[in-house]
C-alpha positions as CSV (number, residue, x, y, z in Angstrom):
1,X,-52.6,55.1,-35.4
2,X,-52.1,56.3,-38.8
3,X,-50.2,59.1,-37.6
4,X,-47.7,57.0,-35.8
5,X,-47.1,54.9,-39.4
6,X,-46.4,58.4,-41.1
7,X,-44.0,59.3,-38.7
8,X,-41.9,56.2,-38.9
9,X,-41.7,56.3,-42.3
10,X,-40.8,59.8,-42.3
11,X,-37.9,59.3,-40.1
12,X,-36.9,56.3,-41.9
13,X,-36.6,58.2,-45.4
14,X,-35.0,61.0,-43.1
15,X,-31.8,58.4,-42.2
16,X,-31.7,57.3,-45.6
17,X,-31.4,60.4,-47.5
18,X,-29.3,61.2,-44.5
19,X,-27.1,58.6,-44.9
20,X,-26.7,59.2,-48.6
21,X,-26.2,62.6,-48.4
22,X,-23.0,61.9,-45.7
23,X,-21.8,59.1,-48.4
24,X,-21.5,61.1,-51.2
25,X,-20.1,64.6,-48.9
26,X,-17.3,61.8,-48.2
27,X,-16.6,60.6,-51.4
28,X,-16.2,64.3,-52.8
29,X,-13.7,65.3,-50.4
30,X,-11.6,62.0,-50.3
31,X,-11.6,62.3,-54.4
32,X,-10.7,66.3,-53.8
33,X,-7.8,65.5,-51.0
34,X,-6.1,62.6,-53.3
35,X,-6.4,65.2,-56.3
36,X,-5.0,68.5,-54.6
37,X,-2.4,65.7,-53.0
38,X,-1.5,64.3,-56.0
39,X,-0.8,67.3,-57.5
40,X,1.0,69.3,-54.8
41,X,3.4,65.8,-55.0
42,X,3.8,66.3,-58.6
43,X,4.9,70.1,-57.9
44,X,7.3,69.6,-55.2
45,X,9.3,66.5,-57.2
46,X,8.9,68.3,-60.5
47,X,7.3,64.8,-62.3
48,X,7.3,65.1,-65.8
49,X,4.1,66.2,-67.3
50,X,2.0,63.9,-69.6
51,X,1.6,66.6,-72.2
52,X,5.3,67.7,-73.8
53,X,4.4,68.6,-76.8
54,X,5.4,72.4,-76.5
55,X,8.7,71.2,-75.1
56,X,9.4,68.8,-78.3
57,X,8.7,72.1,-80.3
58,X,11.4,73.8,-78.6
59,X,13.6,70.7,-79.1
60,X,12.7,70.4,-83.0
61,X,13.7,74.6,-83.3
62,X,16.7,73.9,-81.3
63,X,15.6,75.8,-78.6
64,X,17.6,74.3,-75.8
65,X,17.9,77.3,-73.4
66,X,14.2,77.7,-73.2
67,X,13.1,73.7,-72.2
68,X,11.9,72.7,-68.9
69,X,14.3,69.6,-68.4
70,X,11.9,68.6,-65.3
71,X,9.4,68.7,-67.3
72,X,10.9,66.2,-69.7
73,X,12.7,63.8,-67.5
74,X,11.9,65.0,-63.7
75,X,13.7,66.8,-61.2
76,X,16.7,64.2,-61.0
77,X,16.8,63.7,-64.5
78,X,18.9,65.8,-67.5
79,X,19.3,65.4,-71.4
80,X,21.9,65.8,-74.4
81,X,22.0,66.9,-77.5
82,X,24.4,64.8,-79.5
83,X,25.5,65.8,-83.4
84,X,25.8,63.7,-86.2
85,X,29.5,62.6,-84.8
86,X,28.1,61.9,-81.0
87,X,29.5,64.6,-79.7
88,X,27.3,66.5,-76.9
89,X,26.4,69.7,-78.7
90,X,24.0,71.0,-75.4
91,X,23.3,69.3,-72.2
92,X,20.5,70.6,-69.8
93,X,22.6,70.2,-66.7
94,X,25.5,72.6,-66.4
95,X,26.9,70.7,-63.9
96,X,27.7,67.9,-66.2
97,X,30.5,67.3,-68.5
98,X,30.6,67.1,-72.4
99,X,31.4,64.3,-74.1
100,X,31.1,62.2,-76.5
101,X,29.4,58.7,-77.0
102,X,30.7,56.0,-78.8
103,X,28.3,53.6,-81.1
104,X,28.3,51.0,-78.9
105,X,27.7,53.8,-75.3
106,X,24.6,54.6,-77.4
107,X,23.3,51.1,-78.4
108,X,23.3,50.4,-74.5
109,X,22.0,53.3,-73.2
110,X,18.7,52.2,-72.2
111,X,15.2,53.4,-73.9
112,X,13.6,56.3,-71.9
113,X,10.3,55.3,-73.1
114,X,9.9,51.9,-73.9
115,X,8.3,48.4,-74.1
116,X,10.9,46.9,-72.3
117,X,13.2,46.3,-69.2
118,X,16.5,45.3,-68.5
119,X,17.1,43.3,-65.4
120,X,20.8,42.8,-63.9
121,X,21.5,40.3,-61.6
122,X,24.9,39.2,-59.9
123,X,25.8,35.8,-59.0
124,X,28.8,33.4,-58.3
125,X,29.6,30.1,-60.1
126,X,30.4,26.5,-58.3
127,X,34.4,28.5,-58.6
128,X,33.2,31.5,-57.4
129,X,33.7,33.7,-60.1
130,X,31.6,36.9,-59.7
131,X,29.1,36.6,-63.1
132,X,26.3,39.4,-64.0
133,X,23.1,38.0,-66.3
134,X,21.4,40.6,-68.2
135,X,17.8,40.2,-69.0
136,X,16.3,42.1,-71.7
137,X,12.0,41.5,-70.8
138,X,10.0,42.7,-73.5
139,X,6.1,43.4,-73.0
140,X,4.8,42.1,-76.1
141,X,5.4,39.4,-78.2
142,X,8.4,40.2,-81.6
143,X,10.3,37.8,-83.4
144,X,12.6,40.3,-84.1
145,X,15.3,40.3,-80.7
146,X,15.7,44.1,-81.8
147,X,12.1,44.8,-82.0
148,X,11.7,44.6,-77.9
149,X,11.4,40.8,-77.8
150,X,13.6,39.0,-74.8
151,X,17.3,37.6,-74.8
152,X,19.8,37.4,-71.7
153,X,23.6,37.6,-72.1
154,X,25.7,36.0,-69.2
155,X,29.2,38.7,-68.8
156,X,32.4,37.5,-66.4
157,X,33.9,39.7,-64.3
158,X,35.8,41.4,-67.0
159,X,32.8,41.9,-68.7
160,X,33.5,39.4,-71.1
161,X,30.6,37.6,-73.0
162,X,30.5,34.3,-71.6
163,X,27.0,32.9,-73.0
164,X,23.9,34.8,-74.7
165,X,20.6,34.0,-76.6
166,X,20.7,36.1,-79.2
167,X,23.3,37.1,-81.6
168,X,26.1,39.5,-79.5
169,X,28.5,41.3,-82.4
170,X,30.9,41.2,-79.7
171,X,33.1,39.3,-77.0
172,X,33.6,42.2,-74.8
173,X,31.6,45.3,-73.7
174,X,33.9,48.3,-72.2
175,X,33.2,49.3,-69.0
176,X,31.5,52.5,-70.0
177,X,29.1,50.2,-72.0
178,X,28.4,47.8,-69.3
179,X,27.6,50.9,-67.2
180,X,25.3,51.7,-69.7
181,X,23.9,48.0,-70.2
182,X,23.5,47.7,-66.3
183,X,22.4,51.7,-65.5
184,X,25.4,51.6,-63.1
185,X,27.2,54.6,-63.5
186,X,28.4,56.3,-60.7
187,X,26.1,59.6,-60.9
């Protein structure tokens, strides 16, 4: 009788450290499959890295020839250089024209890293006149509109100013600067 108890519990502690053993063989390769994935993905799109710091050195010594652009901005993405007049000194895609940016093209050009998005939505009014609201949503709480905060502004089709909540210096955006505003450009 005593035999019989030892071999049942034998076999019981034989499942269990069975069964653990399978659990944990399972996690390890699902953890290892999702890593080499994610990083094969990562390869093939060229996603920019989290660590850029050597790149930014080559960008501070003017060192444009010799940065990665995927590994700034992706595979679909490119930069400029601009001088002190906005005028495009380098641009990491030589497919891409040089030009240069007005004040205003810069002020809407979009934040690559930031604490905030801009939302554009199209709509028509009871005459049905095409309108575009911009939303500016910020995540985290400023006072200060220019600070990240919030504010909407309300453009006709002409890209006229037709209502905003904060303080707009102007009336009228150009349509290079709505592009801008709205990331609408063509390319």
């Amino acid at each position: 009788m005593k035999k019989d108890k030892r071999k049942k519990g034998s076999f019981f502690s034989l499942l269990i450290k069975n069964y653990i053993a399978f659990t944990v063989i399972n996690v390890v390769l699902v953890m290892s499959i999702f890593s080499l994935g994610t990083l094969a993905l990562a390869a093939h799109l060229k996603m920019p890295e989290g660590d850029i710091s050597s790149q930014i050195k080559l960008l501070e010594r003017g060192e444009y020839e010799k940065i990665k652009a995927y590994k700034l901005v992706g595979s679909k993405g490119y930069f400029e250089i601009l001088d002190k007049d906005n005028k495009t000194v380098y641009i990491s895609d030589n497919k891409r024209e040089k030009h240069a940016y007005t004040k205003g093209e810069l002020q809407c050009i979009q934040d690559f890293v930031s604490d905030t998005i801009i939302n554009t939505q199209q709509y028509k009014d009871e005459e049905g006149q095409l309108l575009t609201l911009v939303k500016k949503i910020g995540y985290y709480n400023s006072d200060d509109e220019n600070q990240g905060g919030q504010y909407f502004i309300v453009f006709d089709s002409n890209r006229n100013i037709l209502m905003s909540s904060g303080n707009v210096p102007k009336k009228q955006y150009t349509k290079r600067e709505f592009q801008y505003l709205t990331n609408t450009l063509e390319d």
